[in-house]
C-alpha positions in Angstrom: 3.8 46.2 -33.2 4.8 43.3 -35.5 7.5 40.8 -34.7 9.5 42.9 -37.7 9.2 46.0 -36.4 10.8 44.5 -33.3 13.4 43.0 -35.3 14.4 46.1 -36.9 13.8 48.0 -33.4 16.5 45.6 -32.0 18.7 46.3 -34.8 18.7 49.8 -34.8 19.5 49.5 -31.3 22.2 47.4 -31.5 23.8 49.6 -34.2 23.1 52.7 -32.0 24.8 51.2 -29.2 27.8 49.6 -31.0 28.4 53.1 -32.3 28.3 54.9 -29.0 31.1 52.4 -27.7 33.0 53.2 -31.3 33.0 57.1 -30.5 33.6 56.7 -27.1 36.9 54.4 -27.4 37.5 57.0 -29.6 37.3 59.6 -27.3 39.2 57.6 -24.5 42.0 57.1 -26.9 42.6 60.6 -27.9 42.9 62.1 -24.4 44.5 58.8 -23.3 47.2 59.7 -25.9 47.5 63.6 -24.9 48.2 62.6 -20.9 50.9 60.1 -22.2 52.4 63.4 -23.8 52.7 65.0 -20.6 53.8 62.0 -18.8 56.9 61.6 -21.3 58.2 64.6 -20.9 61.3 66.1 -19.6 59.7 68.1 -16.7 62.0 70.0 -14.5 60.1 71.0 -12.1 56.6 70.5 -10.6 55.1 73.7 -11.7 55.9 72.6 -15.0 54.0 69.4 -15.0 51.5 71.4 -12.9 51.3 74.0 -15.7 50.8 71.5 -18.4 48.3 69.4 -16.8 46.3 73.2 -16.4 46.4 73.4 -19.9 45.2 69.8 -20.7 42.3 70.4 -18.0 41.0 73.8 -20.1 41.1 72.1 -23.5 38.6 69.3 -22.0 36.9 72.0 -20.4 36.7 73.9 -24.1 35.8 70.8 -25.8 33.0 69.9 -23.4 31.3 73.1 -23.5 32.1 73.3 -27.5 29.8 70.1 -27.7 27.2 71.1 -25.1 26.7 74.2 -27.2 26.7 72.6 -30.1 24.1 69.7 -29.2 26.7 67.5 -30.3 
């Protein structure tokens, strides 16, 4: 291997990994944000909380298998 194709090796590397941390802030943000929505609101009760939190849970649970199926 030549001292370029190490260079562009490293590169591509780099650029792989800084976009893995991009998408993955990304991700952290989103469902960051959508917990804050819960935690804001008015609940009455604890069944109510209980019940939205449920509902969070299964749209991660969606979403995962969406991308496992998909191959992302």
């Amino acid at each position: 291997m030549t001292q370029l194709d190490r260079r562009l090796l490293e590169q591509l590397k780099k650029q792989v990994q800084a976009e893995l941390a991009k998408k993955e802030i990304e991700c952290v943000e989103y469902w960051l944000q959508e917990v804050h929505k819960i935690y804001v609101r008015k609940h009455q009760t604890l069944p109510e909380i209980k019940a939205e939190l449920q509902q969070l849970i299964e749209r991660m649970k969606n979403r995962l298998q969406v991308l496992r199926t998909r191959g992302l």
